[in-house]
C-alpha positions in Angstrom: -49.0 96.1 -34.1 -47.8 97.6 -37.1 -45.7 95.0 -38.4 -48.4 92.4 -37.6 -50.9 95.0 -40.0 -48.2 95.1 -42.6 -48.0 91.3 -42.5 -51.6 90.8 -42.4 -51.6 93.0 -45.3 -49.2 91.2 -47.3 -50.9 87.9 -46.9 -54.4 89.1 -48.2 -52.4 90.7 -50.9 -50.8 87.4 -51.6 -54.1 85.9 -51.8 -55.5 88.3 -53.8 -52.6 88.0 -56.3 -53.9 84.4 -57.1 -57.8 85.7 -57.7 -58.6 83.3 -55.5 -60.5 83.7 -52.3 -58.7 82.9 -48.9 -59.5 78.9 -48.5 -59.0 76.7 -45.0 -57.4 73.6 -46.6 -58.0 70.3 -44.9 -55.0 67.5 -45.7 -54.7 64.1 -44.8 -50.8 62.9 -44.5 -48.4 59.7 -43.5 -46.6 60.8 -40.3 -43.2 60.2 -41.9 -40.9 62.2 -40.8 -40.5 64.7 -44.6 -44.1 65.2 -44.1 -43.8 66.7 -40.3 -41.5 68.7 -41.7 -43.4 70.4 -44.5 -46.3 71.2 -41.4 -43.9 72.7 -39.8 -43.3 75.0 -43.5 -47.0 75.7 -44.1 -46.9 79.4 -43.3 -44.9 79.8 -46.4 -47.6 78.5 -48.2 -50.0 80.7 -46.1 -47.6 83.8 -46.3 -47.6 83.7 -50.3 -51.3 82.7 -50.5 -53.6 83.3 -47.9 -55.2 80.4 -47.4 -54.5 78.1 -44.3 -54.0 74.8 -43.5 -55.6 72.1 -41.0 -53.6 68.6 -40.7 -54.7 65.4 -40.3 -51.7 63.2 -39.9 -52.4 59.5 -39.5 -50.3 56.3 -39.4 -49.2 54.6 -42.2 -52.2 52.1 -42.5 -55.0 54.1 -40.9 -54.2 56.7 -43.5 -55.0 54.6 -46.4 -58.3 53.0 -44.7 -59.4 56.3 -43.8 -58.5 58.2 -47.4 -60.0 54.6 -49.4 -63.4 55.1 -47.3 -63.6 59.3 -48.1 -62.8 59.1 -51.6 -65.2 56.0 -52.5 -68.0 56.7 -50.5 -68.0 60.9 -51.6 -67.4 61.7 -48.0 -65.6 65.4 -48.3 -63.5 65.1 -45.5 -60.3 66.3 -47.4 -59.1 68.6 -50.3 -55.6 66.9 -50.8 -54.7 63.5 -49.8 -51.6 62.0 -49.2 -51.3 58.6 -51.4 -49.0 56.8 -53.6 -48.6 54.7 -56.6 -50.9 52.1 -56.3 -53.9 54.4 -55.7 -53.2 56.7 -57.9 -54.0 55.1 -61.4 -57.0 53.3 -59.7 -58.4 56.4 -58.4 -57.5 58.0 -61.5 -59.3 56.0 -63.8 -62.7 56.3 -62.0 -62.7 59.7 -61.9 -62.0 59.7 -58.4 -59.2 62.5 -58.5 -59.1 65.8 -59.9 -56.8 66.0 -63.3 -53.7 67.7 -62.7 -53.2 68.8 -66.2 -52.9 72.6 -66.2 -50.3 73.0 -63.6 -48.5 76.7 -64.0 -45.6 76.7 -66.6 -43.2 78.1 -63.8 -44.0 74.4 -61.9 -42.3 72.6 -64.7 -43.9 69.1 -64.5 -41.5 68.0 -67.4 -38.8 68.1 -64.7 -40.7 65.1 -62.6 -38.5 61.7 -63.0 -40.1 59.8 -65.6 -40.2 56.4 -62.9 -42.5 58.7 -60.6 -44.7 60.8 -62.9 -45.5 57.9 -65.2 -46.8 56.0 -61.9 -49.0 58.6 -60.9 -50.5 59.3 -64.1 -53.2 57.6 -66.6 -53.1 58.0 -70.1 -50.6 60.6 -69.9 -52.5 62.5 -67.3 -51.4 62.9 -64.0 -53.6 63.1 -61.2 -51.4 63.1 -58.5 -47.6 65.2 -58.4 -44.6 63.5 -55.8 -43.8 64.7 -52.6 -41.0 62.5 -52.5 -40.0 59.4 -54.5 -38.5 56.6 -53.0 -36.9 53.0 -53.6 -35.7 50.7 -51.1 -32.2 50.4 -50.4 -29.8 48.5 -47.5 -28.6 51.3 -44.9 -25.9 49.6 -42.7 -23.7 50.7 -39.8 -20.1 50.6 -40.7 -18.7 50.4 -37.7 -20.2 46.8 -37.1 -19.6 45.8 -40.7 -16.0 46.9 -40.2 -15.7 44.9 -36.4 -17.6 41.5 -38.1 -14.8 41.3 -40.4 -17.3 42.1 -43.4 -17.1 44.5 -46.4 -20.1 45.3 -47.7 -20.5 44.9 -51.2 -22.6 47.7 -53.6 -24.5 45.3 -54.8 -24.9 42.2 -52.0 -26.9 38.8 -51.9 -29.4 37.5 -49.7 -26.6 34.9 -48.2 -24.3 37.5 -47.4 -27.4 40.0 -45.8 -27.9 36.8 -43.7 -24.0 36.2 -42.8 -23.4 39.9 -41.9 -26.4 40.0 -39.7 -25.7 37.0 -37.8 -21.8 38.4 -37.5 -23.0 42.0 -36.2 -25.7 40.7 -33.8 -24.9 41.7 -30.0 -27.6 40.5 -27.8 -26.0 41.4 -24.9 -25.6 45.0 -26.1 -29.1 44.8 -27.9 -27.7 45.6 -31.1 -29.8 43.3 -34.0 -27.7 42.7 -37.3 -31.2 43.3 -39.2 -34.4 45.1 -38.6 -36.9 44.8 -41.1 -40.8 45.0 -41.6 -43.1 42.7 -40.0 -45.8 44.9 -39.4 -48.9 44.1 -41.0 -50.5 46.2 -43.6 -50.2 45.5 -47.7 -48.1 48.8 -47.9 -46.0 47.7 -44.4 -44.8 44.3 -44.0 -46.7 43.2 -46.9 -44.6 45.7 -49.2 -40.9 44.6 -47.8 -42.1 40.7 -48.1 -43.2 41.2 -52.0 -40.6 43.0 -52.8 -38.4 40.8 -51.3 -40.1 37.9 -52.9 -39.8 39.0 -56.3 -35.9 38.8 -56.4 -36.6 34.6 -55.0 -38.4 34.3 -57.6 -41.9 34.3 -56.6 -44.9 36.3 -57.8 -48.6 36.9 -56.4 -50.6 35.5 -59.4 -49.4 33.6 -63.0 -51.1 35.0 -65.8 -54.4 33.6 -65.5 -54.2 35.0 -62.4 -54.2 32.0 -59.9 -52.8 33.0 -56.7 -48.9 31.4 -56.5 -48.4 31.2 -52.9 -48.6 27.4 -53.2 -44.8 27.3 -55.2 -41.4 26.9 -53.9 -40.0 30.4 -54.3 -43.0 31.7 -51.9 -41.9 29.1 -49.3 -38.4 29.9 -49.8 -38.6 33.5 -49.3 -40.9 33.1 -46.2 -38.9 30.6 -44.7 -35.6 32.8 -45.3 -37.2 35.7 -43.6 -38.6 34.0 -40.8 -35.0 32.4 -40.0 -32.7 35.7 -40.2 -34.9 37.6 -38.0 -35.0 35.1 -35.3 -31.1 35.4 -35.7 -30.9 38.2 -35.9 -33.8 40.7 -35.9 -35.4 42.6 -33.0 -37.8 40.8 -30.7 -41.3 41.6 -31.8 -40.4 42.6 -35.2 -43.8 41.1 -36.0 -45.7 44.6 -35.3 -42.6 46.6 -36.4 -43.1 49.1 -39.5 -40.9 51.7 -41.0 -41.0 54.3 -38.1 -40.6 51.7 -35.3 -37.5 50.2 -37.3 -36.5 54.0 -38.0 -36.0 54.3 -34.3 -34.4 51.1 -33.5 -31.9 52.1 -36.2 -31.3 55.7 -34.9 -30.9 54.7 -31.5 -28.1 52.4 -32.5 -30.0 48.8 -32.0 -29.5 47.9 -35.8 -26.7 46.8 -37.9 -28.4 46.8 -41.1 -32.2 48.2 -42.5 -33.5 47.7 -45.5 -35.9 50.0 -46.3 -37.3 53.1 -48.3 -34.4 55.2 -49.5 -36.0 58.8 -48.2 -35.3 57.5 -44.9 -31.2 57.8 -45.6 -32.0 61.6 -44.3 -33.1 60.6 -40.9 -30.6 58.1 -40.1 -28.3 60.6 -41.1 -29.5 63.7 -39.3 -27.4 64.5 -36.4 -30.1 65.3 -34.4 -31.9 62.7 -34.4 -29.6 59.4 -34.9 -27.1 58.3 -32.8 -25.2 56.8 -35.4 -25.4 59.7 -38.4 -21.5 59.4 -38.7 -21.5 55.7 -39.0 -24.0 55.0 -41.8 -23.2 53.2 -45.4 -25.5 52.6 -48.3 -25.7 49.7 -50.7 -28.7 48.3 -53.3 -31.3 46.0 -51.8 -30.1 42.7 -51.9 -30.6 39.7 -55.1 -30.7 36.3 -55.2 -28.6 35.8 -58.6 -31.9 35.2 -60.5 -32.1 39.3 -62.0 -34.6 40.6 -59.6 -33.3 42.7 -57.1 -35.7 43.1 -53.8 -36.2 47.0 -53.9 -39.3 48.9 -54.7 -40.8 52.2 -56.1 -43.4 54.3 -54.3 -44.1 57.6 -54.6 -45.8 59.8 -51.5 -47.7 62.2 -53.0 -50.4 64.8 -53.2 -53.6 64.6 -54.5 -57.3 66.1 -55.1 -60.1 64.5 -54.8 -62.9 65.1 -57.2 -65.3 66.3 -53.9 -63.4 68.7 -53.1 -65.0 72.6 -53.2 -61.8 73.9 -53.2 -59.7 72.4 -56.5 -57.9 76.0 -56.8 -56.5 76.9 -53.5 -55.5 72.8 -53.6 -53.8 73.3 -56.6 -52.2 75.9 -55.3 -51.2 73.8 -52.1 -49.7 71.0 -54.7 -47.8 73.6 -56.5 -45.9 74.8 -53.3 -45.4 71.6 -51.3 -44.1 69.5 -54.4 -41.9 72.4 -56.5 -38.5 73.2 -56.7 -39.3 76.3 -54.9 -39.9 74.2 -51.4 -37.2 71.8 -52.4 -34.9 75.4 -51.5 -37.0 76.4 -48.7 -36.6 73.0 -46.8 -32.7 73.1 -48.1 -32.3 76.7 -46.8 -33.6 75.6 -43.6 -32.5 72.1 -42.6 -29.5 71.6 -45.7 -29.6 70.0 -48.7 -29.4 66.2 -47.3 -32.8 66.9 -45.7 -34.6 67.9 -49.1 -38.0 65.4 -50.2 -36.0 63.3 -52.3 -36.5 61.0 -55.5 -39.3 63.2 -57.3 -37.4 65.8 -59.4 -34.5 65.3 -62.2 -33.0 68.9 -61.1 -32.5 67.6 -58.0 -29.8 65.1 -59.1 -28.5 67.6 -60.8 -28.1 70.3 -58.7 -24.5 70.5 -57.6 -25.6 71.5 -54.4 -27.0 67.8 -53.9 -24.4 65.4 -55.4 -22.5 65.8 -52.3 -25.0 64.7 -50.5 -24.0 60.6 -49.4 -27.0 59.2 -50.3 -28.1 60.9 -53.2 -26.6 58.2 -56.0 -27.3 55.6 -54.7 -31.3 56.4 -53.9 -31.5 57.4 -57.7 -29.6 54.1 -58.9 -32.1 52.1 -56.9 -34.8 53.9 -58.0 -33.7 53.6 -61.9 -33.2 50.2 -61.3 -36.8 49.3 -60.5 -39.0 47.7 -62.9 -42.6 48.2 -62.3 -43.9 46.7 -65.7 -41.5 43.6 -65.2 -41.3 43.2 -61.4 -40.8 39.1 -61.2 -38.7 36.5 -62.8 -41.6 34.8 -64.3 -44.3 37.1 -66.3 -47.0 38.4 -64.6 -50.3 40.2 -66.0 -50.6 42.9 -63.4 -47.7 46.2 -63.3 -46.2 46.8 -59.9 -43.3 46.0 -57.6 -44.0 45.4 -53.9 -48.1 45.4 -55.8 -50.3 44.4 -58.2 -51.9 47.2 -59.4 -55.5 46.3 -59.6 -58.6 47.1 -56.7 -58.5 44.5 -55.5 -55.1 44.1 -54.1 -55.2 45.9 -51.2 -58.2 44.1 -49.2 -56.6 40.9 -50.5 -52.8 41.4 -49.9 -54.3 42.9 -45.9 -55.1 39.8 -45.1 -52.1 38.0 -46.2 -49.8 40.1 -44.4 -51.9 39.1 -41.3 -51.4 35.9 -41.9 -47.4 36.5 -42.5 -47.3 38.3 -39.2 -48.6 35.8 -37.5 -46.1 33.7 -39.0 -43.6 35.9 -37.3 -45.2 36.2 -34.2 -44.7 31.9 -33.8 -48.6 31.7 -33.8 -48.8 29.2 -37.1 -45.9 27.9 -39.3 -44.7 29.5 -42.4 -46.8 26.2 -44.3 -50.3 27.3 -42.6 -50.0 30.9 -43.7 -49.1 30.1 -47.3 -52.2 27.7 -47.5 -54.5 30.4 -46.0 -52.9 33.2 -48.8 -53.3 30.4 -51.2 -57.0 29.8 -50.5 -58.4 33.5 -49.7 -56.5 34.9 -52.9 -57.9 32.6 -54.9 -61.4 32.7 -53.5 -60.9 36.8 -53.4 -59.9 36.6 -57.0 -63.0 34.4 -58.1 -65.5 36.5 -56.4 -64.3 39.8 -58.7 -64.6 37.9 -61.8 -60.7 37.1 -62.7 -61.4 33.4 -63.2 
């Protein structure tokens, strides 16, 4: 009893120390596996605060319908949301977010990697600070690269992605040489097929903004996608998503993933992967045309201009995205299982460089171009998507349409016309022709 007093004790002092009343903080997450982990770190937070948490984790795509509803109808549901780099500067601009301009000195926002902090600001300002930052990259098991005959290259084409996963596929042992996104959703499948695109050559809109789905590079990259994964994909990779291809990987039923870099940590970990000894790293693939098919995102942590509770939240943004809980989590599960991609310290913290993953996730991050994402110039900013409000309701639907595609319920022809047409009509109807 008397240690429970003296911790009690400690926690209102913490509290107090702020000059902040004791808050109940209500956050929407992604359940990825980094942000589990920081629930599972909370009474830190609590400990040096006082205040307490209540989670509300949600899949990838219910998370953004249900954050998009709360923030643009006022609802209150939440005092930090969990979002990313296409939100952000929309949200921003409306005055949809609280302003995170007068962070403490001791958070050092200056030590932020450009790539991520000018995503998530506007005008200078930011409005929402990384979790963890994130590119895409190719994680491949060595052992089948080694038995196919193969070497993987650092930098690899599309024709030799498709080669080596044809060589590594094993039906009989269900091992697939590729898993990949088919899920729908514009930040699941419909992320990994524009990112893809990009480096075939294609682009959503030209600069009068006329949907481009019609052209040969959309066709191509479609068509390409469609025929490797019937190859050699996993069947029903038309509803898989990053977790589902996470666990197909980890239990050994993948030669290759492309995917977001943070997940180099899980496929890594021991504990979870069956083949964490057995794991190589190399940039997304090109097509020779100087667009690579990687992407930048950034998970992270922001306020929303309802909420009652802007302090204790900042408070909560502080802890969860600093380089104090980058040592907590390190301390705990090691350095290789630290939020990566969000802070330049981080890359170069000794501590870190040994980690196997570390270089290459920061020289695919560096090497995405969010302000010149295609071959051909485009009028919007954004990689795997076109910054504008628009895009999400529009880019839904077509990665519907792609997954159906997938699923051998129309041909790759039918979905391009339907993208073609409901783009287009989309685009009209807000005014952009």
């Amino acid at each position: 009893m008397k240690l429970k007093s003296l911790l009690l004790g400690a926690t209102v002092l913490a509290g107090a120390a702020f000059g902040v009343n004791a808050e109940t903080l209500t956050i929407a997450t992604v359940n990825n596996g980094d942000m589990i982990r920081m629930q599972g770190l909370t009474d830190d937070f609590t400990t040096k605060t006082g205040h307490t948490v209540e989670w509300v984790t949600l899949e990838e795509n219910v998370l953004r319908q249900r954050v998009t509803t709360d923030i643009s109808t006022k609802g209150g549901a939440f005092d930090i949301m969990t979002i990313g780099m296409y939100e952000t500067p929309i949200w921003g601009k409306n005055g949809w977010l609280v302003p995170l301009n007068d962070l403490s000195a001791e958070y050092n926002v200056d030590d932020i990697l450009p790539a991520m902090r000018g995503g998530l600001s506007v005008d200078g300002t930011l409005y929402a600070a990384p979790f963890y930052g994130e590119s895409s990259m190719i994680m491949y098991r060595t052992d089948l690269m080694e038995k196919a005959g193969l070497q993987m290259p650092e930098a690899p084409t599309w024709e030799f992605i498709r080669k080596a996963a044809a060589a590594m596929t094993d039906r009989d042992n269900e091992i697939n040489g590729i898993c990949l996104r088919g899920k729908a959703g514009w930040g699941e499948g419909g992320a990994f097929i524009t990112a893809m695109s990009n480096s075939f050559g294609a682009r959503w809109f030209d600069e009068e903004w006329n949907a481009q789905f019609d052209t040969k590079p959309w066709a191509d990259t479609l068509n390409f996608f469609v025929g490797m994964m019937n190859e050699s994909g996993p069947a029903g990779f038309a509803t898989n998503g990053f977790n589902e291809n996470l666990s197909l990987f980890q239990q050994g039923k993948c030669g290759m993933w492309i995917d977001a870099t943070v997940a180099a940590s899980f496929v890594t970990n021991p504990n979870d992967s069956t083949v964490a000894d057995k794991v190589g790293f190399a940039l997304a693939p090109d097509n020779g045309l100087g667009k690579r098919s990687n992407w930048l995102w950034a998970w992270a942590l922001a306020i929303p201009a309802g909420s009652q509770k802007i302090d204790a939240a900042k408070q909560f943004i502080e802890w969860a995205t600093s380089n104090g809980y980058i040592e907590l989590v390190a301390s705990k599960e090691g350095w290789a299982n630290v939020p990566p991609g969000a802070r330049i310290s981080l890359y170069e913290n000794p501590n870190y460089k040994d980690v196997p993953f570390a270089k290459m996730t920061l020289d695919s991050i560096l090497s995405a171009d969010p302000n010149n994402p295609t071959v051909d110039p485009v009028p919007y900013v954004g990689v795997q998507f076109a910054a504008i409000p628009e895009f999400a309701g529009i880019a839904t639907e077509v990665s519907q349409e792609f997954s159906a595609v997938y699923a051998g319920q129309q041909t790759v022809e039918e979905a391009l016309a339907k993208a073609q047409a409901l783009t287009n009509d989309a685009m009209e109807a807000a005014g952009y022709k």
